[in-house]
C-alpha positions as CSV (number, residue, x, y, z in Angstrom):
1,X,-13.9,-10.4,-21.9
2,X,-11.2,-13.1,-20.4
3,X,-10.7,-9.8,-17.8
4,X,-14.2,-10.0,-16.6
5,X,-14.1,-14.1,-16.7
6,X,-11.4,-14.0,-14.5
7,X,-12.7,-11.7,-12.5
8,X,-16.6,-13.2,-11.7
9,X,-14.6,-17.1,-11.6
10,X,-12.8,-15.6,-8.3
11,X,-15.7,-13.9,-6.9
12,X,-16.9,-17.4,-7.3
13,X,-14.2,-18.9,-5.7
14,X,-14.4,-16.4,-3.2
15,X,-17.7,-17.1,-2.1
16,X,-17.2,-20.7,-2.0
17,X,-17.9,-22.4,1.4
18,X,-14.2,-24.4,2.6
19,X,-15.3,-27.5,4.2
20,X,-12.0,-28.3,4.9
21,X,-11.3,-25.6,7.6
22,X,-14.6,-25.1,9.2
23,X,-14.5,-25.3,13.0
24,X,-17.4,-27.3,14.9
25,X,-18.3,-25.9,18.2
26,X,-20.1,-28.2,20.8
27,X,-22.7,-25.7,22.3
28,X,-25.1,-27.7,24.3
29,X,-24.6,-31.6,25.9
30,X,-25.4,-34.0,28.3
31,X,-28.3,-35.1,27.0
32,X,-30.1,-38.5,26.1
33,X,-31.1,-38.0,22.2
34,X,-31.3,-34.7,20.6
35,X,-33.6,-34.0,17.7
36,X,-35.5,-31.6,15.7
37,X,-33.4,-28.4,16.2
38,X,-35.5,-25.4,14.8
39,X,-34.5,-21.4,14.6
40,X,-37.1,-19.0,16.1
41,X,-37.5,-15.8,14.1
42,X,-37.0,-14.4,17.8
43,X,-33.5,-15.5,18.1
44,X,-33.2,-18.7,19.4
45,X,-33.1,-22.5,19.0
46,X,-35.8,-25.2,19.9
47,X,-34.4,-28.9,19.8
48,X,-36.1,-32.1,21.4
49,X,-34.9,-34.6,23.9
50,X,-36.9,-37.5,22.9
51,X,-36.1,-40.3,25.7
52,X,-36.3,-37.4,28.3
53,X,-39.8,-36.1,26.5
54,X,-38.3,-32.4,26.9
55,X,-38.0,-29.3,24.8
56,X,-35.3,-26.9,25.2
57,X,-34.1,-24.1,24.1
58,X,-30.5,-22.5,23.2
59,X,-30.2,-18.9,23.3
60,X,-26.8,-18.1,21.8
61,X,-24.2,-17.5,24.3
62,X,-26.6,-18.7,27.5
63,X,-26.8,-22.4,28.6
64,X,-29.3,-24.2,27.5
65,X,-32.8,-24.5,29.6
66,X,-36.2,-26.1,29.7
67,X,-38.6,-25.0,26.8
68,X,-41.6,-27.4,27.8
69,X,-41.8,-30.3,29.9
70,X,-44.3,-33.6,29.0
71,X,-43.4,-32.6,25.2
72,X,-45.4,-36.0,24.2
73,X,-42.3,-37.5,22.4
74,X,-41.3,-34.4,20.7
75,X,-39.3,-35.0,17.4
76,X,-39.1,-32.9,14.5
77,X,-39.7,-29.0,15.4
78,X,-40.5,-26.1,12.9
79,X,-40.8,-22.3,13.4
80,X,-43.4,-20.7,10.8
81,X,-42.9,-16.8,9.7
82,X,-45.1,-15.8,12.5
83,X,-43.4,-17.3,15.2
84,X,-45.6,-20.0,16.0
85,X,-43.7,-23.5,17.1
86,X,-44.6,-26.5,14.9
87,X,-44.3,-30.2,16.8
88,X,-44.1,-33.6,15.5
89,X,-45.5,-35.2,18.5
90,X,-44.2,-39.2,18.3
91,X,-46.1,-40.1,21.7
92,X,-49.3,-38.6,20.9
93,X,-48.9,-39.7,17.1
94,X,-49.9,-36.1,16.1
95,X,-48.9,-32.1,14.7
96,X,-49.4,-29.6,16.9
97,X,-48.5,-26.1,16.5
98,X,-48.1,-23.5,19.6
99,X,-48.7,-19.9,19.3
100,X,-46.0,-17.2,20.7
101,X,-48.6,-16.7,23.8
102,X,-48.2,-20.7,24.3
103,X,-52.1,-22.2,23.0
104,X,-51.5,-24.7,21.6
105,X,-53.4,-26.3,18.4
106,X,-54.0,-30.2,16.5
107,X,-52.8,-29.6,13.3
108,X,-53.5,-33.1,11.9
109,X,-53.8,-36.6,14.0
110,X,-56.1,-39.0,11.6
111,X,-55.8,-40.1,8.4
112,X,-59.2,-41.2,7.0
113,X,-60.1,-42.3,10.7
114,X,-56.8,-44.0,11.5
115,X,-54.4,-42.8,14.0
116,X,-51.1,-41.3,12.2
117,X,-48.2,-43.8,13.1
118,X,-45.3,-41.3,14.8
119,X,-44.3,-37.9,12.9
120,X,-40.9,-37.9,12.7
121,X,-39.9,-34.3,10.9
122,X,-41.9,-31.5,9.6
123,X,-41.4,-28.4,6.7
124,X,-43.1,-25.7,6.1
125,X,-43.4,-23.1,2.8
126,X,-43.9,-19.7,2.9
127,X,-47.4,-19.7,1.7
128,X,-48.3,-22.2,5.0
129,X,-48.5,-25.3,3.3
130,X,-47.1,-28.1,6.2
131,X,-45.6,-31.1,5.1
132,X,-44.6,-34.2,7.6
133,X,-43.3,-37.5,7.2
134,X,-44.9,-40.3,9.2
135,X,-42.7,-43.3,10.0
136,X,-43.0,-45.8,13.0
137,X,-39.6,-46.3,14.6
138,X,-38.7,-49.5,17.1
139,X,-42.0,-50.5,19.1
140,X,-43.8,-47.9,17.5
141,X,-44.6,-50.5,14.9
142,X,-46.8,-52.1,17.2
143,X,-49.1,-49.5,17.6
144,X,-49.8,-49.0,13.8
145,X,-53.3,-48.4,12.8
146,X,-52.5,-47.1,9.5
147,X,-51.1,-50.4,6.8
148,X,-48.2,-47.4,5.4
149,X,-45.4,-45.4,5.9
150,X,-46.9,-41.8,4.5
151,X,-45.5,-38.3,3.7
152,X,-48.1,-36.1,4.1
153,X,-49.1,-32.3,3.2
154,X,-51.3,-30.0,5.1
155,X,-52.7,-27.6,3.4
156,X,-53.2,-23.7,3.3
157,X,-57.0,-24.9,4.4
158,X,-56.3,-27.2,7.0
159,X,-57.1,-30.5,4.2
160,X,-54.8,-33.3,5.2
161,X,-53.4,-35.7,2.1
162,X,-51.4,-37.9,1.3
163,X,-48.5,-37.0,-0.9
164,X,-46.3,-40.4,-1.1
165,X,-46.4,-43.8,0.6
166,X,-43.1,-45.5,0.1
167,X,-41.8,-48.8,0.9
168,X,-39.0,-47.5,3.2
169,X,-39.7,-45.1,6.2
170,X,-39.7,-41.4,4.9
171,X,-37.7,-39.4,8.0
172,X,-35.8,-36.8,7.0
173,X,-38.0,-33.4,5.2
174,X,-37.1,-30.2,3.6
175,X,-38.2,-27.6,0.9
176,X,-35.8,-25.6,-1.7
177,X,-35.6,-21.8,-1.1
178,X,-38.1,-20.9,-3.7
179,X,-40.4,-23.3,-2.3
180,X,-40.9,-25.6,-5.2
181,X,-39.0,-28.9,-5.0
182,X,-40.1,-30.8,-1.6
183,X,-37.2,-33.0,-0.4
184,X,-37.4,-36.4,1.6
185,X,-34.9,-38.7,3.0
186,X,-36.2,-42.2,3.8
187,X,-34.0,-44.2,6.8
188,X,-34.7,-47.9,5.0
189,X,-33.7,-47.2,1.4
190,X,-30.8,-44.7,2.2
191,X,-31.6,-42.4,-0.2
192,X,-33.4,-38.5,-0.4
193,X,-36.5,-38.4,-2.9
194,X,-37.6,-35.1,-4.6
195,X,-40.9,-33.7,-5.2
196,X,-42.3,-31.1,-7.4
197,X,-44.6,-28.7,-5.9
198,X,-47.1,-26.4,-7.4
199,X,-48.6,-23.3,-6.5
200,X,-51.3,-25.0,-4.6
201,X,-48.8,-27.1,-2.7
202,X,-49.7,-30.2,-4.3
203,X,-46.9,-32.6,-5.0
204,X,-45.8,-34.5,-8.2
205,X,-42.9,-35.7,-10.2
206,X,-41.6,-37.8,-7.7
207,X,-38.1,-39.1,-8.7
208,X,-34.6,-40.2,-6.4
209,X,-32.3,-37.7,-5.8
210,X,-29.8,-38.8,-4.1
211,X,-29.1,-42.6,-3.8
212,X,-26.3,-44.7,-1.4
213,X,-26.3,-42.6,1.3
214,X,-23.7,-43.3,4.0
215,X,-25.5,-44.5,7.1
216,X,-29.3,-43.4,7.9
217,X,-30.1,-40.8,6.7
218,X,-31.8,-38.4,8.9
219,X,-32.7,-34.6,9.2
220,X,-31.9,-32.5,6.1
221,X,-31.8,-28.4,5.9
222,X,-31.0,-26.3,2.7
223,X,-28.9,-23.1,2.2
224,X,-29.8,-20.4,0.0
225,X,-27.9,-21.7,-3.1
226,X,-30.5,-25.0,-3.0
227,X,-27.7,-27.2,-1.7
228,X,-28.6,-30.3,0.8
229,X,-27.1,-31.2,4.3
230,X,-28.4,-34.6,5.2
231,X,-27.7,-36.0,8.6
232,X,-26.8,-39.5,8.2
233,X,-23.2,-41.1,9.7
234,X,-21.7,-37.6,9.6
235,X,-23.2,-34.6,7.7
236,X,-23.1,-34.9,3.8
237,X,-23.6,-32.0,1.6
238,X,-25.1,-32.3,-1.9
239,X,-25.6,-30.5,-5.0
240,X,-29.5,-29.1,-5.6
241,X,-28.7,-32.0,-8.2
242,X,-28.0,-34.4,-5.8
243,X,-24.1,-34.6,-6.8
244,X,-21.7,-35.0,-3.5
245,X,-20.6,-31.7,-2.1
246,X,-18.5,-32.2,0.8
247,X,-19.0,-33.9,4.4
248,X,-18.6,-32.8,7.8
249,X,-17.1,-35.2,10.4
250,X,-18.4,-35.0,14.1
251,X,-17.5,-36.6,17.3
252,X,-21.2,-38.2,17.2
253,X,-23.7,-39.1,14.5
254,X,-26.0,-37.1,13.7
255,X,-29.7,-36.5,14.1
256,X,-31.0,-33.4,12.1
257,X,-30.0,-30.1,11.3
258,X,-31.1,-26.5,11.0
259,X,-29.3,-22.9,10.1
260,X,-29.5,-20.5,12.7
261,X,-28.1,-17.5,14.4
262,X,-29.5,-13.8,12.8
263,X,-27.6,-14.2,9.7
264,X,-28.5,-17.1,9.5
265,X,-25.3,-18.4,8.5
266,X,-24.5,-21.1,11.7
267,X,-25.4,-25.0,10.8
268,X,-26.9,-26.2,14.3
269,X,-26.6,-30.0,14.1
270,X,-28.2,-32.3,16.6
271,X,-25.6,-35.5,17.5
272,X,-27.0,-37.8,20.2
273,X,-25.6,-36.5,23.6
274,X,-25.3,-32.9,22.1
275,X,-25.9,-30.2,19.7
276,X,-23.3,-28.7,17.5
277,X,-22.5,-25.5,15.4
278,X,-20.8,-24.6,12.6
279,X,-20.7,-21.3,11.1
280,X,-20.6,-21.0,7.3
281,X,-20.2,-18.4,5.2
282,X,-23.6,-19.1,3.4
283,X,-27.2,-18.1,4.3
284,X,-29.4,-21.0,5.0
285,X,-33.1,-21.4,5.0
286,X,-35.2,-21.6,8.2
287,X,-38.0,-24.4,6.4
């Protein structure tokens, strides 16, 4: 019995990711302010320019190139199963979601009548239920219609609700592997909120996960083990409990985050000027 203990503690071990000696590689730059990365399930990466209202794309190993032009103040990105491209749209103040053949389709724009303020980031389940955060950033404020800062959920039917409406800005949005605990970071409180999530997609138990975060926190994507990587003044990993993992120091601070490559084992990090990778030697999750 203390053989076999041994024996499963250093496969643990083994398996561990070492923080300590991962390598960042720069892998795209000279840009104004990257956002939104997102991995196609054809094998490559979308990420946003904001100021320069581009999308581009990263094919591993190629130099980066023009995705779409006049993106309408692209931010957060998110690929579906099928392929299909969805946009948080901060110019328009709407979701869109383009097909592989390039139509593209309103997911949600109104709340109860009322313009949404700016999506910011955007997850997506398994089962297609959509969920966005919808913060107003800078002179975006000005243009409110709606009195709140709203996470919202799309559903399987197309039925836009409202899931939370926090004091703080909600930014930052993620789901757990198995799709049932709905993560959001919000910039003003510094802190990533959890959410239940039932079978229809609906959202309760909301509690604070994670509190005292370092800087704003931003973008967050998941591995397969349920553990967090939250973009704020470097990269911070966290326990599926919210307990600190490790960090991961770049030359600039980052924006969002996504895992990538076919094994999905890279970390692709947006970082003002530039996007970054960092291969790990766990599986993340693409939503």
């Amino acid at each position: 019995m203390r053989l076999l203990f041994s024996i499963l503690l250093l496969a643990k071990c083994a398996a561990a990711q070492d923080f300590e000696n991962i390598k960042v590689g720069r892998v795209a730059a000279g840009y104004t302010f990257t956002e939104g990365p997102a991995w196609s399930p054809m094998g490559f990466l979308v990420f946003s320019d904001i100021p320069e209202n581009k999308l581009l794309r990263f094919d591993p190993g190629q130099p980066a190139t023009t995705y779409r032009e006049n993106s309408n103040g692209a931010n957060g990105n998110r690929f579906d199963a099928q392929g299909r491209l969805y946009t948080c749209e901060s110019h328009s103040r709407r979701i869109t979601r383009t097909d592989k053949k390039g139509k593209l389709e309103v997911i949600a724009e109104r709340w109860q009548g009322k313009r949404l303020n700016a999506p910011s980031d955007i997850a997506i389940r398994k089962e297609g239920d959509v969920y966005f955060t919808d913060p107003a950033f800078g002179n975006q404020q000005d243009a409110r219609e709606l009195d709140f800062f709203g996470v919202f959920h799309v559903s399987r039917k197309g039925e836009l609700e409202v899931i939370a409406k926090p004091k703080g800005r909600p930014h930052g949005i993620a789901l757990a592997p198995d799709g049932r605990t709905l993560y959001v970071g919000n910039a003003d409180e510094r802190n990533v909120r959890a959410y239940d999530l039932d079978k229809n997609g609906a959202a309760s138990n909301e509690r604070t996960l994670i509190s005292g975060i370092q800087g704003v926190p931003g973008g967050i994507c998941i591995d397969e083990k349920g553990d967090l990587y939250v973009a704020a003044s470097r990269m911070e990993v966290f326990t599926s409990e919210g307990k600190p993992l490790a960090n991961i120091p770049l030359e600039e601070t980052p924006s969002n985050c996504t895992f990538g490559d076919p094994d999905l084992e890279s970390l692709y990090i947006t970082a003002r000027t530039s996007v970054y990778r960092v291969r790990l030697n766990v599986k993340g999750t693409s939503y």
